[in-house]
C-alpha positions in Angstrom: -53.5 41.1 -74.9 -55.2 40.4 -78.2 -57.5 42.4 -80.2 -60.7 40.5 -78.7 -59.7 40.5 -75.1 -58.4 44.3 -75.7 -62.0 44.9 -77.1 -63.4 43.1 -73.6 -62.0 45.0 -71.2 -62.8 48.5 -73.1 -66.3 47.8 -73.1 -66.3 46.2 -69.6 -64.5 49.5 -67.9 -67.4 51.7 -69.9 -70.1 49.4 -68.7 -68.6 49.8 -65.1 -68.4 53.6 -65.7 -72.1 53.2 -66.5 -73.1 51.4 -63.5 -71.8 54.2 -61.5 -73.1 56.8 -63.6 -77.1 55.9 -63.3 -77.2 54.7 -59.7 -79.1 57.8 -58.7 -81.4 57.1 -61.6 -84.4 55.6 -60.1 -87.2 55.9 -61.7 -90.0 53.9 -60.1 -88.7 55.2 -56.7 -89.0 58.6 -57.9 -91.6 59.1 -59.8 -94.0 56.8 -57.3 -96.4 58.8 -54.8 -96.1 58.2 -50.7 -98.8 56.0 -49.0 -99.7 59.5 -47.5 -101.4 60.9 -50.3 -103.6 57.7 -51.1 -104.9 57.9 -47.5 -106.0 61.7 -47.9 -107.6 61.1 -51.0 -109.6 58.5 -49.7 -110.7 60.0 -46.7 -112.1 62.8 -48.8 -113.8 60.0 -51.1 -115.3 58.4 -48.3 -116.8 61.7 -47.5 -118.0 62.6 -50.7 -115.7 64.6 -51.9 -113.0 63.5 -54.8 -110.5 66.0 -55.2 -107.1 65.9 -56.7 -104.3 64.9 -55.2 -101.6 67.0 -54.1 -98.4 65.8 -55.1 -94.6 67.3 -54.7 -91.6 65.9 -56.8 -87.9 66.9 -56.0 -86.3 69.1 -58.4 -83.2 66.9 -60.1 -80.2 67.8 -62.0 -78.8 64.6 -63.9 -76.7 67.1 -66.5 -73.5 65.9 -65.3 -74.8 62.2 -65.6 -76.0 62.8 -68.6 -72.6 64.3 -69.9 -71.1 61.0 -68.4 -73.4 58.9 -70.6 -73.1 60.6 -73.6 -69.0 60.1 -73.3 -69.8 56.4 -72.4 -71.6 56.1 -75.9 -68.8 57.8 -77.8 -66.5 55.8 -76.3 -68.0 52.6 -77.5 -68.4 50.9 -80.4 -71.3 50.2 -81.8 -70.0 47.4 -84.2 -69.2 45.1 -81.4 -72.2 43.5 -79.4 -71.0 44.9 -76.3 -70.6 48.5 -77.7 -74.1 48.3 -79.3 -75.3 47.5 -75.8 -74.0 50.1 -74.3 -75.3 52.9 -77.1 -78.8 52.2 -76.7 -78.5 51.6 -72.7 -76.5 54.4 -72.2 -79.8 56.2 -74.0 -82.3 54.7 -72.6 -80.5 56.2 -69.0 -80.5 59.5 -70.5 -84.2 59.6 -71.4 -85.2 58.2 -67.8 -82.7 60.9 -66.8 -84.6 63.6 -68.5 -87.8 62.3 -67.6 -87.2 62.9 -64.0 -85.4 66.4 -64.7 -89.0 67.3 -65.6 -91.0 65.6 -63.0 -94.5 67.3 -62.4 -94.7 69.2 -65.8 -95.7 67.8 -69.1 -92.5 66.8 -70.5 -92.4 63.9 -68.3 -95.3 62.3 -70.8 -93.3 63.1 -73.5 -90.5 61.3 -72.5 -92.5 58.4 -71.1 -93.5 57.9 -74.7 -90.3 57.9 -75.8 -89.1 54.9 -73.1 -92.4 52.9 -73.3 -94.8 53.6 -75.9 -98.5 54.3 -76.3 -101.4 52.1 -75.9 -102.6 52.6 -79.8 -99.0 51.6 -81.2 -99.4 47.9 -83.4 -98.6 44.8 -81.6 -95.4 43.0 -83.0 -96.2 41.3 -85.9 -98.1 44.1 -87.2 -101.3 43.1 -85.1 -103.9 44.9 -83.5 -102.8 47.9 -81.3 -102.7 47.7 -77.3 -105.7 49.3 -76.7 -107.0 46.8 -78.6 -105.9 44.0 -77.0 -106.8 45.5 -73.5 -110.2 45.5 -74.7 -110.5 41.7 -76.0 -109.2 40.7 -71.9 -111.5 43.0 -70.6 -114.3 41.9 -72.6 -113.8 38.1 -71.8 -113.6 39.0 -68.0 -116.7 40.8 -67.8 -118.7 37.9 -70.1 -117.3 35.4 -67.7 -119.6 33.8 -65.7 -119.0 34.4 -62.5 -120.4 31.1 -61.0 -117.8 28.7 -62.4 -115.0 30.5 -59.9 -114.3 28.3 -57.3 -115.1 29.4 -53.6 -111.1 28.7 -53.0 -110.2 31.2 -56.1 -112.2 34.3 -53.5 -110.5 33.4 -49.8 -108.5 36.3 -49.3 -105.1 35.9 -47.1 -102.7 39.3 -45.2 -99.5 39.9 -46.1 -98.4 39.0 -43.0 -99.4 34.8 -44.3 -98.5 35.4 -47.7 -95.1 37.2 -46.8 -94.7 33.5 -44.7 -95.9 31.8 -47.7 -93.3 33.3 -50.3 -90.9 33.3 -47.7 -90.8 29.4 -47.3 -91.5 29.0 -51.1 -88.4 30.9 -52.1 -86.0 29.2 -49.1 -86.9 26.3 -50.6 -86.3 27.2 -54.0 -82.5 28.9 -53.0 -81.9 26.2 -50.1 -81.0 29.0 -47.8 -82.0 32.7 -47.3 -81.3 34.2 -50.7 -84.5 36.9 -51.5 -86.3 38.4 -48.0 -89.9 38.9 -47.8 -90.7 42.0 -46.2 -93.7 44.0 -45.3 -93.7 47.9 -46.0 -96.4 50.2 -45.1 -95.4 53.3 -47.4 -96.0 51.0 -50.4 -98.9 52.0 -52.8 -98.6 49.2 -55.1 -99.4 45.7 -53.5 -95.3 44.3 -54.4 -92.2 45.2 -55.6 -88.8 43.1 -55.9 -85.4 43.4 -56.3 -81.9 40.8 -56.3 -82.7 40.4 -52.7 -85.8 41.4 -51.4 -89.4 41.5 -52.1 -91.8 44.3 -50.2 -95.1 43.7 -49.5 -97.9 46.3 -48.7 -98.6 46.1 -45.1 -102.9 46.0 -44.3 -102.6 44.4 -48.3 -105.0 41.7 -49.3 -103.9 38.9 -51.6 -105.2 35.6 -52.9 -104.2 32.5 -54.0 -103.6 33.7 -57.6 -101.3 36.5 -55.9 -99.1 34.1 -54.1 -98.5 32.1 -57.5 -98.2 35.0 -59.6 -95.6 37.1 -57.1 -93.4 34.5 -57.3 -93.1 33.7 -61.0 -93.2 37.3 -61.7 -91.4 39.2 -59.0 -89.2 36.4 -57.7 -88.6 33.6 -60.4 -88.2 36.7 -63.1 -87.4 39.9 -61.8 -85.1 39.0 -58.8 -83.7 36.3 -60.4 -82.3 38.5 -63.7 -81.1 40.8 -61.1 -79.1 37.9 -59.4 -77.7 36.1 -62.6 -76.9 39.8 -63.7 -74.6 40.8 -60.9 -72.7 37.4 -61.7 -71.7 38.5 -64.7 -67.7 39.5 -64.7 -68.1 41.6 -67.6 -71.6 43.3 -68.0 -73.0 43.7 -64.6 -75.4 46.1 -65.5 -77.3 43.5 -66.7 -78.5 43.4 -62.8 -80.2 46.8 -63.4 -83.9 47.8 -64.3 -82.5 49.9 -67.3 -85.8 51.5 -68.9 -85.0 49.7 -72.4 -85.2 46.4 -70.7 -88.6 47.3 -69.1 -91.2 45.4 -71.9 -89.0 42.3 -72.5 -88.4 42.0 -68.5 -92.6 42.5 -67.8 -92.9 40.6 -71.1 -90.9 37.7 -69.1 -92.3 37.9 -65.8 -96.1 37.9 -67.4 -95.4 34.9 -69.8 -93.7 33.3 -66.8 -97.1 33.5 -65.2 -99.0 32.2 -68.0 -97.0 29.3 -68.8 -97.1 27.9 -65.2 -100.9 28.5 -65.2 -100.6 31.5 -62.6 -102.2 34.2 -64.1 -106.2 34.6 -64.4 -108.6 36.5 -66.4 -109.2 38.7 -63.2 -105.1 39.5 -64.0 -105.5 40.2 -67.4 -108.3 42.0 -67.1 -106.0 44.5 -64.4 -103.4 44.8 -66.6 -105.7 45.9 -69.0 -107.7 48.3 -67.8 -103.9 49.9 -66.7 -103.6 50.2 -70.6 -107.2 52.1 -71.2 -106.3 54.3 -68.5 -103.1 55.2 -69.8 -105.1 55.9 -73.3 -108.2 57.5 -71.7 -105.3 60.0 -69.9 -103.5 61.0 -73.1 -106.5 61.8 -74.4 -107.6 64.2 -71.6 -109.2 62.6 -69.0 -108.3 64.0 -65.7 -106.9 61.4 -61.9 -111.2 61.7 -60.7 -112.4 60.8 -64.0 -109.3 57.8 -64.4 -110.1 56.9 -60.7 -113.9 56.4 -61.6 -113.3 54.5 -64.6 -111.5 51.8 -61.9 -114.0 52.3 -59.5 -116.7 51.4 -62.4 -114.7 48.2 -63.4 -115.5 46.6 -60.0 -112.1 47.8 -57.8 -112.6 49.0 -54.9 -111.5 52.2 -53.5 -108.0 52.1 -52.6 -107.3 49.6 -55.8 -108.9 52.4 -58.0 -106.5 55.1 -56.3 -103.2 52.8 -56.2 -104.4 52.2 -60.0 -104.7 55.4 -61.2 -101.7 56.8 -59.6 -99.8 54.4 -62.1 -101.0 56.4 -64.9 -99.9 59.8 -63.1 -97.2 59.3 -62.1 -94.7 62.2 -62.5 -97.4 63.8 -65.1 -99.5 66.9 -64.3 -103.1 65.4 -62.9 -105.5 67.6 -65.1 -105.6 65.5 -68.2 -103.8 65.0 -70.9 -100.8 63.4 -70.4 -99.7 59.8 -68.4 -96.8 57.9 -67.5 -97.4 55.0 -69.8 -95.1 52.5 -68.2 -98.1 49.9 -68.4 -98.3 49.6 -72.2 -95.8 47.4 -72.1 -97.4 44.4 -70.2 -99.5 43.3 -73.1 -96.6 44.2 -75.8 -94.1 42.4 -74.0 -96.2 39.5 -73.4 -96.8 38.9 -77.2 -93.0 39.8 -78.1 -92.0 36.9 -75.7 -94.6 34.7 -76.3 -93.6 34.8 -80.3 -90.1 34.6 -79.0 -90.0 31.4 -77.6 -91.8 29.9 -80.6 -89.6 31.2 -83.0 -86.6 29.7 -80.7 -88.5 27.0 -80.8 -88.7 26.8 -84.7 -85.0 27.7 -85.8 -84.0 25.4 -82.6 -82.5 28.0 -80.5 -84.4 27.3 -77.2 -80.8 27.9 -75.4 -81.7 31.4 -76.0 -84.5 31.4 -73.8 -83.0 30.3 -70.7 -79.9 32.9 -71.8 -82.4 35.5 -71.4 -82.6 34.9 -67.8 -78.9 36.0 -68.0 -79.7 39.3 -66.6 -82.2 41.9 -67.4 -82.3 42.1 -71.4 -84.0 42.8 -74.4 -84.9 40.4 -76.8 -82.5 42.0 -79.1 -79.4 41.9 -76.9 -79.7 38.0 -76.0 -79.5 37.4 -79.5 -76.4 39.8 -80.4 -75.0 37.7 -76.9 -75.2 34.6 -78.1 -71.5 34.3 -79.7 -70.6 36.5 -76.4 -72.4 33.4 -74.1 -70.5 30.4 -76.4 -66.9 32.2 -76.3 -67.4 32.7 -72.2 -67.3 36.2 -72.1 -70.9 36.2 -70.6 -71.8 33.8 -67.8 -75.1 31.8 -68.6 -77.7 31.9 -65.5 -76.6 30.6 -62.5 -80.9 30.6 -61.2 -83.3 29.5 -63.4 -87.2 28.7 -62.5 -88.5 25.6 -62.9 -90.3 25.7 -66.4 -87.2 27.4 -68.0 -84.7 24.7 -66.7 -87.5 22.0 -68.0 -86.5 21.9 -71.5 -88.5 19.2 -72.8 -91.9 20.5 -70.9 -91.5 23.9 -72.4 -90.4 22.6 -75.6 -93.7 20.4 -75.7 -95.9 23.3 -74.5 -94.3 25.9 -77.1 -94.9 23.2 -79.8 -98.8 22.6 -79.4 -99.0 26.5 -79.6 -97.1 26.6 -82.7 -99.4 24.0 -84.4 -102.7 25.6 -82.2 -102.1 28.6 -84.1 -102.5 27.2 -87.1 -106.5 26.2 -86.1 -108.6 29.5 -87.2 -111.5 30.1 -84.8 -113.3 32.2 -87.4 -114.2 28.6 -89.3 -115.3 27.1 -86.2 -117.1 30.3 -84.6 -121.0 29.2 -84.4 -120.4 25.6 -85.4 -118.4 23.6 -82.5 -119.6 20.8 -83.6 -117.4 20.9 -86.1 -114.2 19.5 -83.5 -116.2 16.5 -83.0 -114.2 13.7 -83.1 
């Protein structure tokens, strides 16, 4: 065995030694509340009365994993791409570890911070910050004009049709039973997906925007990096949700819906409003006062609760401190979005379907790429439909490249000025 295959097979028994290592380590599962505690709260709302919820995490001990981990990372290099990627996974596991060591106290916002950020932190590029952004969607969906949405864009279908719906759409996209749609009444948020199944909120209303947007995002992005990741012989912890993949995979999945024309301002404007909460918490603001704040941005009841409950979760409920998993919609989308431009630009679209090798960051597909050309990694064996359309995405990605160059601020007040 040569130095380079030698080299291989180290880093691909430590990345198996991972695998094993964090498989108690979910996060979402964990730190998520039952359906139980969104139905008392709301009975008491309904009543008048808005109390806090009561909410009981397990007590965890991840010390020996986190022994494991730390042996994993001494173990590798980190001057080989493989290594490198296993250092600053083997971390991020660590971190999530800790964070749920300390679930219900005020560490757990601490170490949130640590795996996703905060809403004020600069966009990439050195832009405005993420608060700010949330503001500019939320600001454009509340000036909207409310007349010009078609009658169509407000029908309302169950999740018993939509779980039909998606379930048709993605046998058709497989040719045979790949990902199941399934209903789930002890769901709080309205989906979730994995490599082979979706979950649905039972008594859930969706509309026509939902349909389109669950698949790009949950289905065409999230299961399928989980499925092209558990192909790979080498790396197959590229099929996990590591926390340090979390902003380029939401990143994905949100640009996915954008690019195929999925996503609405009504979207944007949800996402957004996550990302104020998230601030408005960290800087005191207590579940009532976050779950009013919805309530006064036009959701209802039980979308204010299931809303809110995304910005406690695992964090004390009084004020001060949030799980600020959400900040990373509106950073990932722009880290993508410039992404595939500058791919684009230096004529390395391959990269961007690579990134749909399994659940990456932007980083790793790029210290891949020699890893992809010598067949070490496996390129995607699923791809969705505007990745695998290279000369459509090219010719989208192109017009923004040269759109960017137009600056509003000379047209602003003057349109007549793009008369022909």
């Amino acid at each position: 065995m040569n130095d380079q295959a030698a080299d291989i097979a180290h880093h691909a028994e430590l990345d198996a030694r991972m695998v094993a290592a964090v498989r108690g380590i979910k996060l979402l599962s964990l730190v998520s509340w039952p359906a139980s505690a969104q139905q008392r709260f709301l009975e008491r709302h309904a009543q008048g009365r808005d109390e806090l919820p009561h909410v009981a995490y397990p007590k965890l001990d991840f010390s020996h994993t986190r022994h494991e981990l730390d042996a994993i990372a001494a173990a590798a290099d980190p001057a080989h791409p493989l290594g490198a990627y296993l250092v600053d996974s083997t971390r991020s596991w660590s971190i999530a570890a800790e964070l749920l060591e300390a679930l219900g106290t005020d560490a757990v916002s601490t170490h949130s911070i640590r795996l996703f950020g905060r809403p004020d932190e600069p966009l990439p590029g050195n832009g405005p910050t993420g608060r700010a952004a949330a503001q500019h969607f939320i600001d454009i969906a509340n000036e909207l004009d409310h007349e010009l949405i078609a009658p169509e864009e407000q029908v309302t279908i169950s999740a018993t049709a939509l779980q039909l719906q998606l379930q048709v759409d993605l046998d058709g996209f497989f040719g045979e039973r790949v990902i199941e749609v399934t209903l789930d009444p002890d769901m709080i948020a309205k989906a979730a997906a994995g490599a082979q199944r979706i979950r649905l909120r039972t008594g859930a209303e969706y509309t026509d925007y939902d349909r389109h947007q669950l698949l790009q995002h949950e289905a065409f992005v999230h299961s399928l990096t989980a499925l092209n990741g558990r192909a790979q012989p080498v790396l197959p912890s590229l099929a996990l949700s590591s926390p340090r993949t979390t902003a380029t995979q939401e990143g994905l999945a949100t640009f996915a819906e954008q690019i195929t024309g999925s996503i609405d301002i009504e979207r944007m404007k949800r996402v957004s409003l996550r990302i104020e909460a998230v601030a408005m918490a960290l800087e005191g603001a207590d579940f009532i006062q976050v779950f009013r704040y919805f309530l006064a941005a036009g959701q209802s009841a039980a979308e204010s609760f299931a809303s809110a409950q995304r910005v406690f979760r695992g964090v004390p409920l009084g004020g001060g401190h949030a799980f600020t998993k959400d900040t990373v919609y509106l950073r990932g989308l722009i880290s993508v979005h410039t992404f595939f431009r500058w791919s684009l630009r230096q004529d390395k679209l391959r990269l961007c379907r690579l990134l749909f090798a399994g659940k990456m960051t932007l980083g790793d597909v790029q210290r891949f790429e020699p890893l992809f050309g010598n067949g070490t990694l496996v390129p995607a064996r699923y791809l969705p439909q505007w990745v695998s359309r290279a000369n459509g995405l090219a010719g989208m990605l192109a017009f923004s490249l040269f759109a960017n160059r137009i600056r509003l601020d000379k047209v602003d007040g003057d349109a007549s000025t793009l008369d022909l």
